[in-house]
PARO-521185 format. One record per residue (C-alpha): x, z, y; residue number from 0; residue in one letter. Coordinates in Angstrom, 1 decimal. Example, Ala and Ser with C-alpha at 12.3 -4.5 7.8 and 13.67 -1.06 7.14 Angstrom:
<rec px="12.3" pz="7.8" py="-4.5" n="0" res="A"/>
<rec px="13.7" pz="7.1" py="-1.1" n="1" res="S"/>
REM end
This chain:
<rec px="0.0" pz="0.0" py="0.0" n="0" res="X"/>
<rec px="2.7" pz="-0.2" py="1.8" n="1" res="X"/>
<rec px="2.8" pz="-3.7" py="2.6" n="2" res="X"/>
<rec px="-0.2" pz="-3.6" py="3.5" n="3" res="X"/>
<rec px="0.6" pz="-0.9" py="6.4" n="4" res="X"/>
<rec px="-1.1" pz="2.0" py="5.2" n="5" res="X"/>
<rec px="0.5" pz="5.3" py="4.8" n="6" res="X"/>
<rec px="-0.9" pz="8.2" py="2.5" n="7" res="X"/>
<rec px="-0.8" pz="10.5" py="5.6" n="8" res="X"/>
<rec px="-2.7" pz="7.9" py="7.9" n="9" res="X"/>
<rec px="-5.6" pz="7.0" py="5.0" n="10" res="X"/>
<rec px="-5.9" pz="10.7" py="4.4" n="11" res="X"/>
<rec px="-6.3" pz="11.4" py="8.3" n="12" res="X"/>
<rec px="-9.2" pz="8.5" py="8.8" n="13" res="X"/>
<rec px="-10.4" pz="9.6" py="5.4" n="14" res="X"/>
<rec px="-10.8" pz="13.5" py="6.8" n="15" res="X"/>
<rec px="-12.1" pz="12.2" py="10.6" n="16" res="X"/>
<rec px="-14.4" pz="9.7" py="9.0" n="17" res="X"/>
<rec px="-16.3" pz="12.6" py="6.6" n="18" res="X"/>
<rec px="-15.8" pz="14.6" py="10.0" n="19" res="X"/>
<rec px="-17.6" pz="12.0" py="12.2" n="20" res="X"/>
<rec px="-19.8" pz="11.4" py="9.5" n="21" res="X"/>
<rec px="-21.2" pz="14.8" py="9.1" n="22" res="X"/>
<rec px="-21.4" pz="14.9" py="12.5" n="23" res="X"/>
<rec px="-23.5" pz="12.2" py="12.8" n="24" res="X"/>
<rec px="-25.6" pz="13.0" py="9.9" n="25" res="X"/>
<rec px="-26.1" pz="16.6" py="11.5" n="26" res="X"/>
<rec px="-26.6" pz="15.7" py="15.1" n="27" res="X"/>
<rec px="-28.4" pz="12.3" py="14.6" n="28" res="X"/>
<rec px="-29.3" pz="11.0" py="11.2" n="29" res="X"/>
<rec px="-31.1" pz="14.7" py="10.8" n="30" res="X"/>
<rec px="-33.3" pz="14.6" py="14.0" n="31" res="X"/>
<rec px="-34.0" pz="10.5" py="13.8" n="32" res="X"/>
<rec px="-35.2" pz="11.1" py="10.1" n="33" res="X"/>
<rec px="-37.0" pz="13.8" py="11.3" n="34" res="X"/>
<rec px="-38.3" pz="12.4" py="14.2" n="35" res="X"/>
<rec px="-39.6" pz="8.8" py="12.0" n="36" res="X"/>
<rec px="-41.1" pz="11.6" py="9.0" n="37" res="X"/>
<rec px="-43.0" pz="13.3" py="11.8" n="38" res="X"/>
<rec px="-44.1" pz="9.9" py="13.3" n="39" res="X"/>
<rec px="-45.2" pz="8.6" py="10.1" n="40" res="X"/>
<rec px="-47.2" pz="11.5" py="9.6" n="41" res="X"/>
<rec px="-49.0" pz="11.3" py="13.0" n="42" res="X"/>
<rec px="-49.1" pz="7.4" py="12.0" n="43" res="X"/>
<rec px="-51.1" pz="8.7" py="8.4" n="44" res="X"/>
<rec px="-53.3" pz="11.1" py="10.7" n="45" res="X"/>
<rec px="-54.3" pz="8.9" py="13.3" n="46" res="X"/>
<rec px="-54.9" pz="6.3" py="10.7" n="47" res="X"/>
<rec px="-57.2" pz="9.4" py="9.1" n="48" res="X"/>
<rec px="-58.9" pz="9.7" py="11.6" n="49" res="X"/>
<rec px="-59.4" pz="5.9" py="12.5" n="50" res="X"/>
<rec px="-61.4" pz="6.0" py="9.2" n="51" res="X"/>
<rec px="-63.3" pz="9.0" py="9.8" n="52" res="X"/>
<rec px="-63.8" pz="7.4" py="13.1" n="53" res="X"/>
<rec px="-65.1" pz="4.5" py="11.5" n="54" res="X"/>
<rec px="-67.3" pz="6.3" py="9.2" n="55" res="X"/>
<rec px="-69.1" pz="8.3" py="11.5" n="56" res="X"/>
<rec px="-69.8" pz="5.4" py="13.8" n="57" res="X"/>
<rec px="-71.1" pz="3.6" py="10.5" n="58" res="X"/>
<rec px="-73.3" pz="6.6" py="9.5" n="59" res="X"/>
<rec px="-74.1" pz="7.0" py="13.1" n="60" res="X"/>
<rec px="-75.2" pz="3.3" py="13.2" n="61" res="X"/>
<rec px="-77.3" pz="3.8" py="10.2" n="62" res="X"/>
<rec px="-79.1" pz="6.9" py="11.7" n="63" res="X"/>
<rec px="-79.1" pz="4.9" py="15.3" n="64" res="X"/>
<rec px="-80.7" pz="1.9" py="13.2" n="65" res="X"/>
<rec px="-83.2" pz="4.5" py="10.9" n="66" res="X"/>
<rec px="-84.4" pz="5.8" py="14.4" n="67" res="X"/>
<rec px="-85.3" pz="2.4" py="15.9" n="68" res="X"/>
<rec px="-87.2" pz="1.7" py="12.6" n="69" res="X"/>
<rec px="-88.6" pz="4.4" py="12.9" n="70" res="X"/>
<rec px="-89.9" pz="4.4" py="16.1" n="71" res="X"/>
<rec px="-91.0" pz="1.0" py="15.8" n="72" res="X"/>
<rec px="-93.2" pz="2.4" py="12.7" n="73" res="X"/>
<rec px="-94.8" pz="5.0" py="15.1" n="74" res="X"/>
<rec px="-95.2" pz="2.5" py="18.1" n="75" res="X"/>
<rec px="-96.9" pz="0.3" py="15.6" n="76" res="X"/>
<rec px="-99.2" pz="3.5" py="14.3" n="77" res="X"/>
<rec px="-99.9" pz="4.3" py="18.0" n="78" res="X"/>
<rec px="-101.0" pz="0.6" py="18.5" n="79" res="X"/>
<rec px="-103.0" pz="0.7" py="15.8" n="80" res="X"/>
<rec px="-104.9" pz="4.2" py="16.8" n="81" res="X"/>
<rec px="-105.3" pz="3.0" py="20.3" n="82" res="X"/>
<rec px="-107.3" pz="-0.6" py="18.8" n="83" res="X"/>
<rec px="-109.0" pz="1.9" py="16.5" n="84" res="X"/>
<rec px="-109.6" pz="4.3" py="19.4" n="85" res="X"/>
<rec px="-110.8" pz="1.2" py="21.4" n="86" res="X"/>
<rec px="-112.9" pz="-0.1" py="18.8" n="87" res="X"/>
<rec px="-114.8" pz="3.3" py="19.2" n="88" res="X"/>
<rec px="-115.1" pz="3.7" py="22.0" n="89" res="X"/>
<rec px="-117.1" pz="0.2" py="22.2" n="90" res="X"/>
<rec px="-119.1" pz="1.1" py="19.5" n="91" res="X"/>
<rec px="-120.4" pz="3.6" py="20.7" n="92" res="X"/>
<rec px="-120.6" pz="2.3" py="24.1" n="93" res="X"/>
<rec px="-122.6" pz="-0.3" py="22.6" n="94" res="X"/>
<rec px="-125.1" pz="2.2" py="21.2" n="95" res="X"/>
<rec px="-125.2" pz="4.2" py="24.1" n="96" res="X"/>
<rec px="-126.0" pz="0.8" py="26.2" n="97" res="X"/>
<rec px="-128.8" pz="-0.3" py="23.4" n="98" res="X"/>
<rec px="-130.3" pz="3.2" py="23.3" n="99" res="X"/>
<rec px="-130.4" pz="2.7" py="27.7" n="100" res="X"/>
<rec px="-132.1" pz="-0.3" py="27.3" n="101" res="X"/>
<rec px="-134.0" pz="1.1" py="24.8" n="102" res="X"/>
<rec px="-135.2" pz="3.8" py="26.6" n="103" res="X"/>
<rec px="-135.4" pz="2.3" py="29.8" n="104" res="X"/>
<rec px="-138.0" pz="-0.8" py="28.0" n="105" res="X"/>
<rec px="-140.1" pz="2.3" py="26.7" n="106" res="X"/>
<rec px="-140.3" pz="3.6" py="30.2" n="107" res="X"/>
<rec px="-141.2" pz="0.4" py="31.3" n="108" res="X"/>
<rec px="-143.7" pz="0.1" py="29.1" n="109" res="X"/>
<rec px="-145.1" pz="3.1" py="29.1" n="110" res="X"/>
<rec px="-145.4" pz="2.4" py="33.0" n="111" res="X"/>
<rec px="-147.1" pz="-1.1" py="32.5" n="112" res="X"/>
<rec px="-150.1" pz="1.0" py="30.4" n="113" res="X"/>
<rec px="-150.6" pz="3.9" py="33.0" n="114" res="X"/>
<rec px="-150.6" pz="0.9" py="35.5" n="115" res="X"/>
<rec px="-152.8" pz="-1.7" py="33.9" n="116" res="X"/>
<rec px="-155.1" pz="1.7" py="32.8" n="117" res="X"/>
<rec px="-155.1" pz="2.5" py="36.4" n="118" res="X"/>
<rec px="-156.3" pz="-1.3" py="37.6" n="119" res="X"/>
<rec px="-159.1" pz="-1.1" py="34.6" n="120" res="X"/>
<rec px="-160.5" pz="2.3" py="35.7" n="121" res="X"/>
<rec px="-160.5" pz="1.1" py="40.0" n="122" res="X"/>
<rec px="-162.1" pz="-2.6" py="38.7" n="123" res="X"/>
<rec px="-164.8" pz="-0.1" py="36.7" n="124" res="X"/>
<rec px="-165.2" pz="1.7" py="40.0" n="125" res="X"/>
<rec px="-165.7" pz="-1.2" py="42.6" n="126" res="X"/>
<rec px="-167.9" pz="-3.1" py="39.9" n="127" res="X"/>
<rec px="-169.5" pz="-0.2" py="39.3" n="128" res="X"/>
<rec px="-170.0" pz="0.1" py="43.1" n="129" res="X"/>
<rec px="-171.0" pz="-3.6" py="43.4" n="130" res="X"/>
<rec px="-173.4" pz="-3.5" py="40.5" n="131" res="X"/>
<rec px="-175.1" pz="-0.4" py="42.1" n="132" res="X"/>
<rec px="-174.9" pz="-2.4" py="45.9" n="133" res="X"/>
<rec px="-176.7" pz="-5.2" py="44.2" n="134" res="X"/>
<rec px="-179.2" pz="-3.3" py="42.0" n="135" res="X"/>
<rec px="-180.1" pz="-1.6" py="45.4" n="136" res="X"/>
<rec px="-180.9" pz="-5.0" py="47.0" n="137" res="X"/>
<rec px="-182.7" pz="-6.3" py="44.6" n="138" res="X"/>
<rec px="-184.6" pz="-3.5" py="44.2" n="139" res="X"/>
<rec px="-184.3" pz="-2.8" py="48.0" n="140" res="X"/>
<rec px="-184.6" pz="0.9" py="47.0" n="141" res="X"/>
<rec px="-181.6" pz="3.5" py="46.7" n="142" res="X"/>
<rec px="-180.5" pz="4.2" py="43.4" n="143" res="X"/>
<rec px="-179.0" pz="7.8" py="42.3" n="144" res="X"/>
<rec px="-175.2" pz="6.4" py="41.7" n="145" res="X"/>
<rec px="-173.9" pz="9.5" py="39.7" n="146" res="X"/>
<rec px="-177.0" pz="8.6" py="37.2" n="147" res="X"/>
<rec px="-176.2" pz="4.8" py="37.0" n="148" res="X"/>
<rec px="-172.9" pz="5.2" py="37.1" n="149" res="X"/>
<rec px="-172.6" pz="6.7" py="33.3" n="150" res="X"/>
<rec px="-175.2" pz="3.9" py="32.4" n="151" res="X"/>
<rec px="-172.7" pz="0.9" py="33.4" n="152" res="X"/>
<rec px="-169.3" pz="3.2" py="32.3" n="153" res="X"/>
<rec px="-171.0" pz="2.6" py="29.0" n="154" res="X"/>
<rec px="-172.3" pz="-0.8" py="29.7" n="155" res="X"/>
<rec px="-168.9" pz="-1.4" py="30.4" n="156" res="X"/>
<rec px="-167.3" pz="0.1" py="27.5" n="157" res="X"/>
<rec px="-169.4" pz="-1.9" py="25.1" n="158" res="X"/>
<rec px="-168.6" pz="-5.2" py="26.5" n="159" res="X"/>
<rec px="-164.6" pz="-4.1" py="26.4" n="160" res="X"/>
<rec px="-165.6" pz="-3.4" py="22.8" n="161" res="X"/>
<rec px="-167.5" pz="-6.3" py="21.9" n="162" res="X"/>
<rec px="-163.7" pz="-8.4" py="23.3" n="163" res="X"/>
<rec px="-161.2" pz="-6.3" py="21.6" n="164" res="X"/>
<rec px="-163.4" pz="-7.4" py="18.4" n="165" res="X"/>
REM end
């Protein structure tokens, strides 16, 4: 080795300061950047962790987000449906209520039309009455008692209305 230029002494020397250096190196550097990259690899494995619970929960959330919305379109669709059934109802029964009106108001009516066309028979009796009594008195050119006569034509009367309705 001699040829070469190397010297026992020398190679020993490098051989010491190159362990030297190396534990060193492997104290003050390779030591803290190993533990630097396990520590970074392990907040890489957390955050990636966590990225998948993340992503879980915003899955599961989108489900529930997604079961709501059915849901709520479900009840919207039941509260449309009560308020048509509601509606139909209330028509109903508005119907009825208008039908029984009319109803009541045609009864009224005609429950009117007989006290009034009773009331126009019984003042015709009264002024033909009076007119058959006028003109019995001027034939006969004598008074007549009209409270007698008058209960002879009311049932003069009443036997002609008889003798129509038949």
């Amino acid at each position: 080795m001699g040829s070469l230029g190397i010297t026992f002494p020398q190679l020993l020397t490098q051989l010491v300061s190159f362990l030297v250096l190396f534990f060193l190196l492997y104290k003050l550097a390779y030591g803290p950047i190993v533990g630097m990259l396990d520590s970074r690899s392990q907040k890489i494995r957390d955050s990636l962790k966590a990225a998948e619970t993340a992503q879980l929960e915003a899955a599961s959330a989108a489900e529930r987000v997604e079961a709501e919305i059915t849901s709520a379109r479900q009840e919207g669709q039941k509260i449309v449906a009560e308020a048509r059934s509601a509606s139909t109802k209330l028509r109903e029964q508005e119907q009825i209520r208008a039908r029984e009106e009319v109803e009541s108001m045609l009864e009224r009516a005609r429950s009117e039309i007989t006290r009034e066309k009773d009331a126009a028979v019984e003042e015709v009796r009264k002024e033909f009455a009076g007119l058959a009594v006028a003109a019995a008195e001027r034939i006969v050119e004598a008074s007549l008692d009209a409270k007698a006569h008058s209960s002879l034509i009311n049932s003069v009367l009443e036997e002609g209305l008889s003798q129509r309705k038949n």
